[in-house]
PyMOL CGO cylinders between C-alpha atoms (Angstrom):
from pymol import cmd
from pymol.cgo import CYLINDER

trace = [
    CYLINDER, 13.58, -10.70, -12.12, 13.55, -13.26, -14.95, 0.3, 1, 1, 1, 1, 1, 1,
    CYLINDER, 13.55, -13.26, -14.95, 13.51, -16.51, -12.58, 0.3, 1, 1, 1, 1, 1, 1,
    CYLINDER, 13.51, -16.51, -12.58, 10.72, -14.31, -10.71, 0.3, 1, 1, 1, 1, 1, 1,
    CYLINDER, 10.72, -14.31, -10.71, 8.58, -14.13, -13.77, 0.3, 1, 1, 1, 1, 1, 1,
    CYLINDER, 8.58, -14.13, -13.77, 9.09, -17.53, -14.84, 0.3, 1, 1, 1, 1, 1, 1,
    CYLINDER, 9.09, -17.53, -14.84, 6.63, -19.29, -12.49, 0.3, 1, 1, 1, 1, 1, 1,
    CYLINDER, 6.63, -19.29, -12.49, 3.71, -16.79, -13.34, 0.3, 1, 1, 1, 1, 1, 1,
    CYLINDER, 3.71, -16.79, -13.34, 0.61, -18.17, -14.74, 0.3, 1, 1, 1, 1, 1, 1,
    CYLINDER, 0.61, -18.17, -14.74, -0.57, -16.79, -18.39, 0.3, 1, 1, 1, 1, 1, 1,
    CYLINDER, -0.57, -16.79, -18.39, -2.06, -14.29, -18.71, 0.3, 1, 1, 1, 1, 1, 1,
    CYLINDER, -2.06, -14.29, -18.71, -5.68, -14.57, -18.76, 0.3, 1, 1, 1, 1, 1, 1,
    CYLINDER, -5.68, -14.57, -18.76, -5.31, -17.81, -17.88, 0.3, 1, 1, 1, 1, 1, 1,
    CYLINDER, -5.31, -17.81, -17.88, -8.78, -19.25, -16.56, 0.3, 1, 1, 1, 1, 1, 1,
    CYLINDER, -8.78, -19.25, -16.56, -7.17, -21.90, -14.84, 0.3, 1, 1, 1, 1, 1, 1,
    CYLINDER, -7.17, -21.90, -14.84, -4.55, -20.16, -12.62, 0.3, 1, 1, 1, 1, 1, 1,
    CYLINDER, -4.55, -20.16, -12.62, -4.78, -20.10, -8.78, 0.3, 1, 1, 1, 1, 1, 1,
    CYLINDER, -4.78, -20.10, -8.78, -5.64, -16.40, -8.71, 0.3, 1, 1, 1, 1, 1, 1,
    CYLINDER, -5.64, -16.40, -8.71, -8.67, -16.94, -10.45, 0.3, 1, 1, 1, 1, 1, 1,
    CYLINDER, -8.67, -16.94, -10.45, -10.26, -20.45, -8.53, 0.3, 1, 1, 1, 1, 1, 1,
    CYLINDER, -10.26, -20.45, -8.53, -12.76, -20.16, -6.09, 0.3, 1, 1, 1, 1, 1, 1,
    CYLINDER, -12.76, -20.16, -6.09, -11.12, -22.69, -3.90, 0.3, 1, 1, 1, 1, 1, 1,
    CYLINDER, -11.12, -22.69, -3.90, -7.30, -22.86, -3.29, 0.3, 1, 1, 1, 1, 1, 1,
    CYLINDER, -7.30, -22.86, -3.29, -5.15, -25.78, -3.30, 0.3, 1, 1, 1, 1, 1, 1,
    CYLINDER, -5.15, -25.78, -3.30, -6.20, -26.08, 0.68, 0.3, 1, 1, 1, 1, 1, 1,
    CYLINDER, -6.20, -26.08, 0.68, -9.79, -26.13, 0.40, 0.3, 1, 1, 1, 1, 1, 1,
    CYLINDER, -9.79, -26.13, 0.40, -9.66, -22.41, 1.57, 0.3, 1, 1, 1, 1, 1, 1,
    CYLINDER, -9.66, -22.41, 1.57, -11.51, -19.75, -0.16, 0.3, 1, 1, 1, 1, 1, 1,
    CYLINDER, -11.51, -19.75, -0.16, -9.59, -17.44, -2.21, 0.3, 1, 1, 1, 1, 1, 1,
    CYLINDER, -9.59, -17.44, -2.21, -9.54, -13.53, -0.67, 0.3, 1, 1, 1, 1, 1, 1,
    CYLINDER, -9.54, -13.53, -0.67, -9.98, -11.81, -4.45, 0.3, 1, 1, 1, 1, 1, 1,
    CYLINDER, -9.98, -11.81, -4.45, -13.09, -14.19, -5.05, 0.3, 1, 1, 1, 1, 1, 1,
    CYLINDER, -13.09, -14.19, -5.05, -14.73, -13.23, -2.51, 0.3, 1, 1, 1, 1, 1, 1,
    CYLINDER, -14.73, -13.23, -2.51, -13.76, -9.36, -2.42, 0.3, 1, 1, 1, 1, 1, 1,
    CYLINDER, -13.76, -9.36, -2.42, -15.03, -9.02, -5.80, 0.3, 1, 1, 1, 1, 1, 1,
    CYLINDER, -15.03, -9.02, -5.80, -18.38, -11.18, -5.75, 0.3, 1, 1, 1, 1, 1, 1,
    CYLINDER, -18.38, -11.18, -5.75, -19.21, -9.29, -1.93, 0.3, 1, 1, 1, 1, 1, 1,
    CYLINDER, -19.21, -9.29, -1.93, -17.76, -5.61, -1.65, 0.3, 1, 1, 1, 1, 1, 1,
    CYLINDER, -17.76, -5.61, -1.65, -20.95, -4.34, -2.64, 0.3, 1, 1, 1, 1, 1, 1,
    CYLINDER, -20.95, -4.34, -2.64, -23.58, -6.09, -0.89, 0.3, 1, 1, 1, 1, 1, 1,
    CYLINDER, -23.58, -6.09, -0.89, -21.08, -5.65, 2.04, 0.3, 1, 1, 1, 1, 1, 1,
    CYLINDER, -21.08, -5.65, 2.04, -20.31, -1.56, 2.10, 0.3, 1, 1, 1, 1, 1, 1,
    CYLINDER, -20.31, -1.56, 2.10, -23.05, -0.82, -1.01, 0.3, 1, 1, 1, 1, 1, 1,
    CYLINDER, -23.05, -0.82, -1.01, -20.15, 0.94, -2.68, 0.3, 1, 1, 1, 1, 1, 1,
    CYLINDER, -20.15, 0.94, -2.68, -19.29, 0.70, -6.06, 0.3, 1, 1, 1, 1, 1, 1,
    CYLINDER, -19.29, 0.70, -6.06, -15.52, 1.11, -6.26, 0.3, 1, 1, 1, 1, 1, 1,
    CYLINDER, -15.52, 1.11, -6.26, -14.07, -1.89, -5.32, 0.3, 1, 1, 1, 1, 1, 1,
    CYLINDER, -14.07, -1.89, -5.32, -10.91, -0.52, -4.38, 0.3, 1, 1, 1, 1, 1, 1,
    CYLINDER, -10.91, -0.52, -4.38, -12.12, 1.60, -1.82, 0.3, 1, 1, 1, 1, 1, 1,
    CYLINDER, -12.12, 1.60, -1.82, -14.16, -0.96, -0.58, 0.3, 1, 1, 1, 1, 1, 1,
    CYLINDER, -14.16, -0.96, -0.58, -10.67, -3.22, -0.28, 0.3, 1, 1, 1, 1, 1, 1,
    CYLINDER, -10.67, -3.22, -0.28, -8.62, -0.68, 1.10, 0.3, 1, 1, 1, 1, 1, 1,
    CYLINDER, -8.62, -0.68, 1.10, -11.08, 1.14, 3.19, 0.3, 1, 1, 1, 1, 1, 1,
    CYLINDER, -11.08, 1.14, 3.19, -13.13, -1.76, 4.79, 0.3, 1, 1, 1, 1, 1, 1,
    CYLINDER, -13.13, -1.76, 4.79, -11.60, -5.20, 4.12, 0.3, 1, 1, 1, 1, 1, 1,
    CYLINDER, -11.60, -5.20, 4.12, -7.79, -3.75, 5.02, 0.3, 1, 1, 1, 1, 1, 1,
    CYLINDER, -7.79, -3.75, 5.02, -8.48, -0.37, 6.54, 0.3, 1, 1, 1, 1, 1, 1,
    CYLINDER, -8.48, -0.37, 6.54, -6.09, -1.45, 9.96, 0.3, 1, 1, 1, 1, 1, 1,
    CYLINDER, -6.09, -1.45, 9.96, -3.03, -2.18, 7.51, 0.3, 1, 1, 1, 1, 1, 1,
    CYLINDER, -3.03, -2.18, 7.51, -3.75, 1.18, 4.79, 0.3, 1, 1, 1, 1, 1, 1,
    CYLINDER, -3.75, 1.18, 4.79, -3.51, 3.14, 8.17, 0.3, 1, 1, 1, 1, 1, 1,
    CYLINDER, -3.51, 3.14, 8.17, -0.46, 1.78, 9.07, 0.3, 1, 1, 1, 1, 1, 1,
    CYLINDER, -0.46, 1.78, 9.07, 1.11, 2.69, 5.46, 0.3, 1, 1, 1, 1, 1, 1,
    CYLINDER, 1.11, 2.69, 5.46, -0.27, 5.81, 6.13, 0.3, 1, 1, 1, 1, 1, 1,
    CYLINDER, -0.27, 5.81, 6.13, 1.16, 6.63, 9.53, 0.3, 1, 1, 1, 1, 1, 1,
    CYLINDER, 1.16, 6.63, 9.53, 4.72, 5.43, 8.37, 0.3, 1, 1, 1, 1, 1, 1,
    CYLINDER, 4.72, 5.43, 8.37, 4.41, 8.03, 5.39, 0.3, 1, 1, 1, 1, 1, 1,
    CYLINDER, 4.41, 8.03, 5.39, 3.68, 10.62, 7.26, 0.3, 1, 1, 1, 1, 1, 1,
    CYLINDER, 3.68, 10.62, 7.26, 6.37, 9.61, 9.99, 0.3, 1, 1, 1, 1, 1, 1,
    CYLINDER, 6.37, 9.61, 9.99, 8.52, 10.08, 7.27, 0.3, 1, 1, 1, 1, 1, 1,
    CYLINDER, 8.52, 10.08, 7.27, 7.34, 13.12, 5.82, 0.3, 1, 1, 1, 1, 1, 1,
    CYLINDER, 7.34, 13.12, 5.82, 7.31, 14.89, 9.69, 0.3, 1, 1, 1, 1, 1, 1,
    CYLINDER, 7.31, 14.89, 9.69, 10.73, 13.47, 9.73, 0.3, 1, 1, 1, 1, 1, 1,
    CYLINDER, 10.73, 13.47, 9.73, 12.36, 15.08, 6.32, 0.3, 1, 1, 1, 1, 1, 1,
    CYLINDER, 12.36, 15.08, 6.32, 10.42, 18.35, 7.21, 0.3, 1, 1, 1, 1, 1, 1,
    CYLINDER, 10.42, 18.35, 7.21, 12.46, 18.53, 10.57, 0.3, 1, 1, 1, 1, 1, 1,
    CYLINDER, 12.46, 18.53, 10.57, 15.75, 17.21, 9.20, 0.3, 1, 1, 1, 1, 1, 1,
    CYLINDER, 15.75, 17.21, 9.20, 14.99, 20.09, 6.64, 0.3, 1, 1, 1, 1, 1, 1,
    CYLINDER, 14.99, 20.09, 6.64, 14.22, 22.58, 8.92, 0.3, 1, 1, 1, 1, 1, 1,
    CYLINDER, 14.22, 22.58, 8.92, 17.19, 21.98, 11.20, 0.3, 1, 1, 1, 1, 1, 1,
    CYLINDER, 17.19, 21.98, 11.20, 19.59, 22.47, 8.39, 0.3, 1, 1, 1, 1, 1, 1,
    CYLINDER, 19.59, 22.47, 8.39, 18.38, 25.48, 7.48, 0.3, 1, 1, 1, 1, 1, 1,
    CYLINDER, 18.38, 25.48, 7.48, 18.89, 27.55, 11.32, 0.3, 1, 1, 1, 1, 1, 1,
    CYLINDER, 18.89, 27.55, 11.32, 22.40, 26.03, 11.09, 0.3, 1, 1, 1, 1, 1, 1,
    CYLINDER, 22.40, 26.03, 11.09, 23.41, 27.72, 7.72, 0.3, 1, 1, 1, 1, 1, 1,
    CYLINDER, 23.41, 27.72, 7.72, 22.03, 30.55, 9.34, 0.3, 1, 1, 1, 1, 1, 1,
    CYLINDER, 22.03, 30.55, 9.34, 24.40, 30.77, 12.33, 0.3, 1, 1, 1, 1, 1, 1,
    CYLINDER, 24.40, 30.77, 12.33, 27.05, 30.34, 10.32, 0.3, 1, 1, 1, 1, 1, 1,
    CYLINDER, 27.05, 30.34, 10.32, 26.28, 32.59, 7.87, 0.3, 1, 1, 1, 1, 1, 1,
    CYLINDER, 26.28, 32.59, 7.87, 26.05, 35.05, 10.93, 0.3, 1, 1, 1, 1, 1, 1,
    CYLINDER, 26.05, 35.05, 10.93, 29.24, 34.13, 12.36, 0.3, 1, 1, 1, 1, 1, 1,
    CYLINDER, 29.24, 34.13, 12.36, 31.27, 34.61, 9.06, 0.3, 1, 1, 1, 1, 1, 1,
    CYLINDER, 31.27, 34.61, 9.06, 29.39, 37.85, 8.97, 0.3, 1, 1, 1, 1, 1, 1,
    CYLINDER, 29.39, 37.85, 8.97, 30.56, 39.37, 11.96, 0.3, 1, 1, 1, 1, 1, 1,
]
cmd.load_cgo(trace, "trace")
């Protein structure tokens, strides 16, 4: 984690690559142009709906069809345990 952090700009800095308009490419930078656009775009004012809702809606429904996947998945492994403490609570029984 500390070699991770050590190549992070300052924070706050105005000159860091996260806050340019253009990156080192020539290429427009996404957050620029989420945050000067996601209003005259879906005339919402939350930004972070706008972002996960419009700008990334296919990949937030992909997060949200894995956690449910996993969800239906624990619920059934769950489930499944239970009948077979069941049986053999019914077969020690008898």
């Amino acid at each position: 984690m500390f070699f991770a952090t050590v190549d992070l700009p300052t924070r706050g800095d105005a000159d860091s690559v996260m806050n340019q308009e253009v990156n080192d490419n020539g290429n427009p930078v996404a957050g620029n142009y989420y945050i000067q656009s996601a209003y005259k775009d879906a005339k919402t004012p939350n930004i972070v709906t706008v972002v996960l809702g419009d700008y990334r809606s296919i990949d937030t429904l992909g997060e949200q069809i894995v956690v449910f996947t996993a969800g239906l998945i624990l619920v059934l492994i769950l489930s499944g345990h239970r009948k077979e403490r069941k049986v053999s609570n019914r077969e020690e029984n008898s």
